[in-house]
N, C-alpha and C positions, 0 to 999 in steps of 0.2 A: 561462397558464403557457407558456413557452418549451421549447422542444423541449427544450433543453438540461435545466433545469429538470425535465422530465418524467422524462428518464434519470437523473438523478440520483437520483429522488425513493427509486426501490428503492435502490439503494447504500447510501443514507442508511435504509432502513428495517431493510434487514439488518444494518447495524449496530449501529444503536437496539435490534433484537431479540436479539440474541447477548449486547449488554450485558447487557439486563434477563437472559437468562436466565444469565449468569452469573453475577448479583449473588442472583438468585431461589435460586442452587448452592451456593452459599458456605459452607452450612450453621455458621457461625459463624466460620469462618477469617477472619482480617484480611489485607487486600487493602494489599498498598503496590506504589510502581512502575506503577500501570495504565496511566500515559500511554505511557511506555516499552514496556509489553507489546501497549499495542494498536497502537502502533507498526510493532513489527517485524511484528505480525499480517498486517499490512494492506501493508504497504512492499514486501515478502517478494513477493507475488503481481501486485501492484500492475508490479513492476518487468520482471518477468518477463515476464505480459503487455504489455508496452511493449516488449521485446525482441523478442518474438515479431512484433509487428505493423511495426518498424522493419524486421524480418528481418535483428536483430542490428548495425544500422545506428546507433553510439554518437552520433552529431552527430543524427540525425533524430531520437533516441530523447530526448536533451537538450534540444532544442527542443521537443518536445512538452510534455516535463514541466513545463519553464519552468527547468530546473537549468542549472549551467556544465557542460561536459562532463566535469570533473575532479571536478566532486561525483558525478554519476553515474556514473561509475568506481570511484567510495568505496564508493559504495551496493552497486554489481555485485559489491565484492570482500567488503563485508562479508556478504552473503547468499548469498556464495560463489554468486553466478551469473555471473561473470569469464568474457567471453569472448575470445577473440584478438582483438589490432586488428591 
């Protein structure tokens, strides 16, 4: 397994597990939208951490992500994390 690989593997476990437990929560409510919801879940923190570690740097933050700099601008403004360029 690739280092890479290896970090992922929790991200990928914590998610697997929040699913199940919130599907295990449900207690008979119908779920619509989940792709949408676990979305912004995840996007939300995802971004921010990216911020943080660019120290706010929108072109280095971009490149990392793999986004154009104008979609990560989108992103920043829709989770209302907009910061001055």
């Amino acid at each position: 397994m690739t280092q890479i690989a290896r970090q992922m593997a929790p991200l990928n476990k914590c998610v697997r597990e929040a699913l199940e437990d919130y599907f295990d929560n449900l207690d008979g409510h119908k779920v619509t939208r989940l792709y949408e919801m676990v979305l912004k879940e995840i996007e939300a923190p995802l971004f921010k951490a990216v911020m943080k570690h660019t120290k706010n740097n929108q072109s280095n933050a971009a490149t990392l992500l793999g986004l154009s700099r104008g979609t990560l601008r989108k992103k920043l403004k829709q989770y209302k994390l907009e910061i001055n360029s």
